[in-house]
Legacy VTK file of the C-alpha trace (Angstrom):
# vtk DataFile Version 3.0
C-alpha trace
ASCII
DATASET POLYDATA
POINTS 69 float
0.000 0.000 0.000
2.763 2.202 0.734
4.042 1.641 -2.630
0.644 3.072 -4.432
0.274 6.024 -2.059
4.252 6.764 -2.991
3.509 6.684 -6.720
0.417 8.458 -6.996
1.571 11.299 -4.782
4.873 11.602 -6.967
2.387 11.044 -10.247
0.873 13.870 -9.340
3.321 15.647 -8.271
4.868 15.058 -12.200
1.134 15.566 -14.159
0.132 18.539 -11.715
2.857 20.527 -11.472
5.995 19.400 -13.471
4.991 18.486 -16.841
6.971 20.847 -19.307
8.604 23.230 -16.335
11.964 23.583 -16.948
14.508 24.833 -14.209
17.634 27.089 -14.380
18.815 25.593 -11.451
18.516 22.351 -9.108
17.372 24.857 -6.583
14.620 26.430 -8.484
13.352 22.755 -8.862
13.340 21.783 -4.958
11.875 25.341 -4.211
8.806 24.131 -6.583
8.750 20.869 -5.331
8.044 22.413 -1.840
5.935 24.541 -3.160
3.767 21.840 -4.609
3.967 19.710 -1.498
2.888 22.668 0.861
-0.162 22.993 -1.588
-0.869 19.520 -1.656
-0.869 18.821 2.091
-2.567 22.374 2.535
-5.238 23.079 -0.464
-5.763 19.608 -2.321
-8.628 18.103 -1.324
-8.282 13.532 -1.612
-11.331 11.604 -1.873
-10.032 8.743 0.739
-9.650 11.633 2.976
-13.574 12.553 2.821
-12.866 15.398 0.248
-10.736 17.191 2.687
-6.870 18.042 2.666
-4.117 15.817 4.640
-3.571 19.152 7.068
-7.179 19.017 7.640
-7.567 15.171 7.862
-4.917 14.931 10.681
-6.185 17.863 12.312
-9.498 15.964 12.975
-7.789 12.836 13.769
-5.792 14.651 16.726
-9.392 15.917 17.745
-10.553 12.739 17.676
-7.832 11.349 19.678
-7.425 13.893 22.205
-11.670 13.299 22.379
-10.958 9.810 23.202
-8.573 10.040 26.190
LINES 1 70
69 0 1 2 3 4 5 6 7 8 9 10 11 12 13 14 15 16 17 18 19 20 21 22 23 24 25 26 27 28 29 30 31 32 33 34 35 36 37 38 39 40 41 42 43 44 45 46 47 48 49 50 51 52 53 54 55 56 57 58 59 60 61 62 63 64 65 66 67 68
C-alpha cells in the first residue's frame, strides 16, 4: 500500500505541477517541489480523505484522539 500512495503522490506531483517546467537551477526545482507539497498537504482536497486536505484530515484525527482520552 505504501508503494501506491508513494507513486500516486509523486504522479501527481509530475502531471500537476511538473509536466513541461523547466529549471535554471537544481534549486529552483526543490523550491517548486516544496511549493507543490505545501499545496498539496494544505489546499488539495483527496477523496479517501472525505474530500478534505491531509492538514485538515490529521487535524481531525488529533481531535478525535485527544476526544478519546
Amino acid at each position: 500500500m505504501a508503494n501506491a500512495c508513494s507513486e500516486t503522490l509523486f504522479g501527481s506531483l509530475k502531471v500537476e505541477w511538473l509536466h513541461g517546467q523547466r529549471f535554471a537551477t537544481i534549486r529552483e526545482a526543490k523550491d517548486a517541489v516544496l511549493e507543490w507539497l505545501r499545496w498539496y498537504n494544505r489546499s488539495r482536497m483527496h477523496s479517501t480523505l472525505d474530500y478534505s486536505s491531509p492538514a485538515e484530515y490529521e487535524q481531525r484525527w488529533m481531535e478525535q484522539q485527544q476526544a478519546a482520552a
